[in-house]
C-alpha positions, 0 to 999 in steps of 0.5 A: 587370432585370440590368444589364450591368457593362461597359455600366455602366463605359462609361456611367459615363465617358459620363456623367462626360464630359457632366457636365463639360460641364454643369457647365462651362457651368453655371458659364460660365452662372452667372458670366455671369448674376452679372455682368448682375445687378451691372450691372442692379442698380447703376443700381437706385433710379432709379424708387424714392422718392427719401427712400431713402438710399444705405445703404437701396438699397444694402441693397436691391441687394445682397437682390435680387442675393442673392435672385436668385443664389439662383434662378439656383442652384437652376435650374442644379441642376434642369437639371443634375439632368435632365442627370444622370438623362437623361444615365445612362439615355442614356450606358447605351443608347449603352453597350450599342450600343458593346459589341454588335458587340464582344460579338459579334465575341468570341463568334463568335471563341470559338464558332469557336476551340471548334467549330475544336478539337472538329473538329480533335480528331476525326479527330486522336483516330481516328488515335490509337485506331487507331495504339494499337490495332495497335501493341497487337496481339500479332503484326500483320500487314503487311495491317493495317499497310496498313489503318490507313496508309490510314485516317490518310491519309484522317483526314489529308486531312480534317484538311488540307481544315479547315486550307484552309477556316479559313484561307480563312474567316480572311483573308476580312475582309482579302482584297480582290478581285482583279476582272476581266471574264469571260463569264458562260458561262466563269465558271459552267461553270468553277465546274461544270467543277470538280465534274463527277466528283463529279456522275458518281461519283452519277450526278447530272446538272447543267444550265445555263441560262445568259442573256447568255452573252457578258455580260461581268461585273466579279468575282473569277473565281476566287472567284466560280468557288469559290463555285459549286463549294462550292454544288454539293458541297453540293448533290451531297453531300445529293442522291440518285442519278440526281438533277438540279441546276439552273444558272442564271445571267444579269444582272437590274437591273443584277445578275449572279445565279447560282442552284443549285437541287437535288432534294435532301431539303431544308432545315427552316425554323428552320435557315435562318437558321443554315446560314451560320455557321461549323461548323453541322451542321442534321442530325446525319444527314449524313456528314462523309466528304466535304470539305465535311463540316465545315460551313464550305463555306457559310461561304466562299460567304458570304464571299467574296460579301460581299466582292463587296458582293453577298448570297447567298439561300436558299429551300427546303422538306422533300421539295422540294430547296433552291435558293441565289441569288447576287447580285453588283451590276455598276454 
């Protein structure tokens, strides 16, 4: 078993502190203990033969006194032994449950700094190539010039959406919600409303079916709005033509949910636990041509629900589309 350096730093300073403490009673202890022992043993020889001198008790005392100042000093070691052994293994454990979260937190940052660059690299590397490339060419052509404008624009506005999103992703540990009362109804159609080119542009159908429609609910509309938009993109991107997706929404146990369900591919069961972080790509088939291409859509949904106190669940099966479930406690 490796033990962990910074875990064994902590522990040490945990441990240093707990032992000046022991150590401080344990003197306190002694001192107090000392004392009581004087004051026991001086009234010492009233039961004991009167033929004992002074010299003689005294003698005794001062034995007796020495003897149990010894006892008293090996008990305080035994006990701060114990303090010692059970105090590091202890300190250890507490160590480690202190740096976790941190140890996460700077490893999630990392993992993000390093996905943040590789996808910003991408496109920034392609309208590289291409501007070399046609500035290299002997005689170019007007038609040409056109053709790699228009491809930098394209690689520009991917690059624009991913600036979006991580900034969104970057203030949503301090954003708080600007809360206010709207309809069910006008909070899900006007997450629906937003995507509704997308959804003709494939010939994909969305349906709502909506309970307690004139519900008023507390929540950040445009936030909230967003979210349903995000879960429909990835619903519209990796759904067929021609196909259905399903809006639901209403108030169960005293909470507002919404839920997307589509007759997309599906989601294989080892990637469901990781379609929420940042950048995740579970199947390297899928395009990055759209704006929800870079993997972070998600990532906003579960933020800004998080931010609602609420949770947002996902249930799917290969061949039989995915389902996402919104749940926003209201009271």
């Amino acid at each position: 078993m490796t033990l962990h350096k910074p875990s064994l730093v902590l522990a040490a300073k945990y441990l240093a502190v707990i032992m000046i403490i022991s150590i401080f009673f344990s003197v306190n202890m002694y001192n107090t203990s000392v004392q009581e022992l004087g004051r026991g043993y001086g009234r010492f020889g009233a039961g004991i033969n009167r033929s004992l001198s002074q010299q003689q008790l005294a003698e005794l005392r001062e034995e007796q006194v020495a003897i149990s100042r010894q006892s008293l000093i090996s008990r305080l070691m035994i006990i701060n032994a114990f303090v010692l052994l059970g105090g590091g293994v202890i300190s250890y454990y507490l160590a480690r449950k202190t740096l976790e979260p941190i140890e996460q937190a700077h490893e999630a940052q990392i993992r993000f700094t390093s996905d943040a660059s590789h996808e910003l690299r991408t496109p920034i590397t392609a309208m590289r190539s291409e501007t070399e490339a046609f500035l290299m060419a002997p005689k170019p052509k007007l038609l040409e010039a056109k053709a790699v404008m228009r491809s930098n624009i394209e690689e520009l506005e991917k690059i624009t959406v991913l600036i979006g999103g991580l900034l969104r992703l970057a203030r949503s540990s301090e954003m708080k919600p600007n809360l206010s009362h709207i309809t069910i109804q006008k909070l899900v159609e006007s997450g629906i409303d937003k995507v509704k080119n997308q959804a003709k542009e494939k010939h994909i159908t969305i349906e709502s079916v909506i309970d307690n429609k004139e519900t008023a609910v507390l929540v950040d509309s445009e936030l909230i709005s967003d979210a349903v938009k995000q879960l429909l993109e990835n619903s519209i991107k990796f759904c067929e033509p021609s196909k259905t997706i399903i809006v639901a929404a209403g108030l169960r146990n005293r909470k507002l949910f919404i839920s997307i369900q589509d007759e997309g591919p599906g989601i294989k069961q080892s990637q469901l636990p990781h379609i929420f972080d940042r950048f995740y790509q579970g199947d390297g088939s899928r395009s990055k041509s759209s704006a929800s291409g870079f993997g972070i859509g998600l990532s906003i949904v579960k933020s800004v629900i998080e931010l609602h106190e609420g949770e947002v669940d996902v249930k799917s099966e290969l061949g039989s589309g995915t389902k996402f479930t919104i749940t926003i406690p209201q009271g």
